[in-house]
Steps between C-alpha positions, in 0.01 A plus 500: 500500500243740523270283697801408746519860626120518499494253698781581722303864567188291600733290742596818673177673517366203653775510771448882550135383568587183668730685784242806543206249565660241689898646636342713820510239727798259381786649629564180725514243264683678245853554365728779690832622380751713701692843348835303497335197312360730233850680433654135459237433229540840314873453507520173413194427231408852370604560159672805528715387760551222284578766185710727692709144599528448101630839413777430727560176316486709183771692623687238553542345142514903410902423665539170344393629169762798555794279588434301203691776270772362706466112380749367304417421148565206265450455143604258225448471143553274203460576144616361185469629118528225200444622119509209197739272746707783591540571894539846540529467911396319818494660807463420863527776754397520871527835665467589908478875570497600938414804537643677818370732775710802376399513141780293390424159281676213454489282241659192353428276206626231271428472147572203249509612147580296172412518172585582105430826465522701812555861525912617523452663833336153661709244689477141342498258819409537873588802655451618872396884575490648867400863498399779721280833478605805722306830472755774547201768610177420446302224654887453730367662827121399411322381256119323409603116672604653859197793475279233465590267782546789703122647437398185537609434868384870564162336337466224746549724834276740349198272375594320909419819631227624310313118522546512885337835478218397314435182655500680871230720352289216423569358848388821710185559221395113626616577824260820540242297294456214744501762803181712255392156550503445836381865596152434275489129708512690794255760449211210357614344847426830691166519319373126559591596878275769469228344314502225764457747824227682268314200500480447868418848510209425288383227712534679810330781399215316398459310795510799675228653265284231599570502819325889516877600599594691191300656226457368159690765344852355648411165302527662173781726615710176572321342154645792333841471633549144448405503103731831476844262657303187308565671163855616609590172584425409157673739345791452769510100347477649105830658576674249687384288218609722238903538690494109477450552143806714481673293753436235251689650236880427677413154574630238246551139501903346448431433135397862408095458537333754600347358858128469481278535851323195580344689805563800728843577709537697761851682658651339787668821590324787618562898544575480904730259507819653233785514560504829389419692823808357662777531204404820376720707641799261415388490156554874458821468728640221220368758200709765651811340500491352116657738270322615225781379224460114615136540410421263190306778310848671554738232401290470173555840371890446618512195291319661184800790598734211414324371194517878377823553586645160333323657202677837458801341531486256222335828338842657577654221302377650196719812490825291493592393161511070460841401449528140457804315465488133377801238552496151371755213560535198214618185506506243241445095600786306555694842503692564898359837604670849475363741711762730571545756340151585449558690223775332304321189325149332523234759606278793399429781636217780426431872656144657412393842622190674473447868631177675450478860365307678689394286778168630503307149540753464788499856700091435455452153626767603776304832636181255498675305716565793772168587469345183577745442829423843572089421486588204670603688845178760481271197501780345780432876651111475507492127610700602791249782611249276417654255738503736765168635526344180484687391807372793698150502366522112660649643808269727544179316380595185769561788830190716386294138460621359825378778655199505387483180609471578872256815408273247352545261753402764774200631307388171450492443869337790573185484252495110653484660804213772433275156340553316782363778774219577198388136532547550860264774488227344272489217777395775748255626212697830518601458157323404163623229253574801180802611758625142522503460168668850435779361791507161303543645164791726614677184626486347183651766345768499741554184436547529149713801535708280737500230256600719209811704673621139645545400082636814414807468731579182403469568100750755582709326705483223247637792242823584749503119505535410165690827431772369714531196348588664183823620678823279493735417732 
């Protein structure tokens, strides 16, 4: 076991060191995967979507279990007792008790009993019983059966909503994952861009060094400037390397392996092109019009309300005394029935009452009860505020980004604008390569602002996004 792992951490250094030697210049030939394709696999494959799909399931057979106090229930016996040749009895007996939805049970039975020396209150022969239990107060309006079917359905809508929750949480942490992704993809891009027009740079300079055109100084200026973008191109590929590592860790195979990486991907998609900058303002418009109640955070707490509140009223059963009254109907074999009257020949009948003294167990487990529902609505309360402030802060945080957007986008021009008349001036040798490279360097960072604001908008649009799929219809 132990050298399975070892050697599993030895397969994925080498990778590591396998895509930062030989991944900068692959991005043809290799695999590419789009933002849409990736949330099919996560919701699909990964293994908490796959969990939060069970727990439903386990609600489920929490119901069937539940209406199971409601199954009918048969039961036989046979016995017989023999001393020294003498047969004191043999008995047969098969019972069915149905138990109803308002705490009454039926029950019917026949027993055959014969023997020499049975007890003066048995019946010798077969005899037929049909009986039936009626609680007269408690357990008559409620009782433990119907509670638990009833918290069990609350249960199911309550582990729906908290699972759809949970698993649109893991959808927008991919979803904001793979964009990560694709920022750090585009920023190694911007560098190898850079890196490449460095190079040229280089060369011309040179040539113009030798030529007697330009001093020797400007060769190690553009030297200089070349290793500084080389060495953030690296690091620019270490963390775009490093997000496919985390990217990684939502992609699974349809048997439940975790997927290994053969060799690099890349994103098909790409910050310019969203959606996003188009649907915004719908987005929010759709937001606006959900009401806070449908919300599935909501509708948990309001089904944990009805858990609660089946609770304290089976608790409320407890202060009522249990009065049970017991009726039974015989019939011998081969004997015509007489039913009527049901209280002139053949039958039995019982009362039993039970009243607690002081109630104490009762008034306590009752005022826990109220306490619990009343818990229950503070955290419905603070979910609700929570609710709200989230929205706006995702309101806000798309409008604020967007516009930063076009501030970015302008600035970005303009410092493209200012390197493009400084090169214009070093052609006319009224400028020195240091300036260019000032220009350049402030275009980078521009760039990388740009870059930067472009994933913050969509990570929180993706937040209003998945927020709003958490509301019902």
């Amino acid at each position: 076991m132990q050298n399975q792992l070892k050697m599993k951490r030895q397969n994925k250094i080498f990778l590591l060191v396998f895509l930062l030697l030989f991944g900068l210049h692959s991005a043809q030939d290799s695999l590419k995967i789009s933002a849409s394709e990736f949330i099919s696999i996560v919701k699909n494959y990964h293994p908490l979507a796959l969990r939060y799909q069970l727990q439903n399931r386990l609600a489920e057979e929490e119901i069937r279990r539940a209406r199971g106090n409601f199954d009918p229930v048969l039961a036989g016996k046979l016995g017989e007792k023999n001393i020294d040749g003498t047969k004191y009895y043999e008995q047969k007996n098969i019972e069915l008790g149905i138990p109803t939805w308002y705490g009454i049970d039926l029950h019917g039975s026949y027993n055959h009993l014969d023997g020499q020396k049975l007890n003066n209150s048995d019946t010798r022969g077969g005899l037929y019983q049909f009986g039936i239990t009626v609680p007269l107060a408690k357990n008559l309006l409620y009782d433990q059966r119907r509670a638990m079917l009833d918290q069990a359905r609350f249960g199911l809508r309550m582990t729906e909503a908290e699972q759809a929750v949970l698993t649109n949480d893991l959808l927008l942490e991919a979803e904001n994952t793979y964009w990560e992704w694709v920022q750090n993809y585009e920023i190694y891009k911007l560098k190898t861009e850079i890196v490449e027009i460095n190079k040229d740079r280089l060369k011309l300079t040179r040539k113009t060094f030798e030529f007697g055109e330009k001093p020797a100084i400007d060769t190690i200026e553009a030297l200089s400037q070349l290793q500084s973008f080389e060495l953030q191109q690296r690091d620019a590929f270490l963390s775009f390397v490093k997000s496919t590592q985390q990217l990684q860790l939502y992609l699974w195979k349809d048997n439940q392996q975790f997927y290994e990486l053969s060799e690099m991907i890349y994103p098909s998609d790409n910050l310019a092109e969203h959606q996003a900058y188009s649907d915004f303002e719908f987005l929010i418009n759709d937001v606006n019009s959900r009401q806070i109640n449908s919300h599935l955070s909501v509708l948990y707490y309001g089904q944990k309300q009805n858990i609660l509140e089946s609770e304290r009223r089976l608790k409320w059963q407890s202060f009522l005394p249990k009065l049970d009254f017991t009726y039974n109907f015989f019939n011998k074999e081969n004997y015509a029935a007489d039913f009527l009257p049901l209280f002139d020949n053949n039958f039995q009948y019982g009362l039993k009452l039970e009243i607690p003294v002081f109630q104490r167990q009762a008034r306590a487990n009752y005022q826990m009860a109220k306490i619990k529902l009343n818990q229950n609505q503070l955290d419905t309360n603070i979910k609700i505020r929570e609710l709200d402030v989230k929205i706006e802060t995702y309101k806000n945080e798309i409008l604020n980004y967007y516009t930063q957007i076009d501030l970015s986008r302008d600035n970005l021009l303009n410092y493209r604008r200012l390197l493009s008349a400084e090169e214009m001036r070093y052609s006319n040798g009224e400028s020195s390569l240091f300036l260019i490279n000032s220009r350049e360097n402030k275009v980078i960072e521009a760039q990388e602002k740009f870059i930067s604001i472009r994933t913050k908008f969509l990570k929180s649009f993706n937040k209003l996004k998945w927020m709003k799929e958490n509301f019902t219809l």
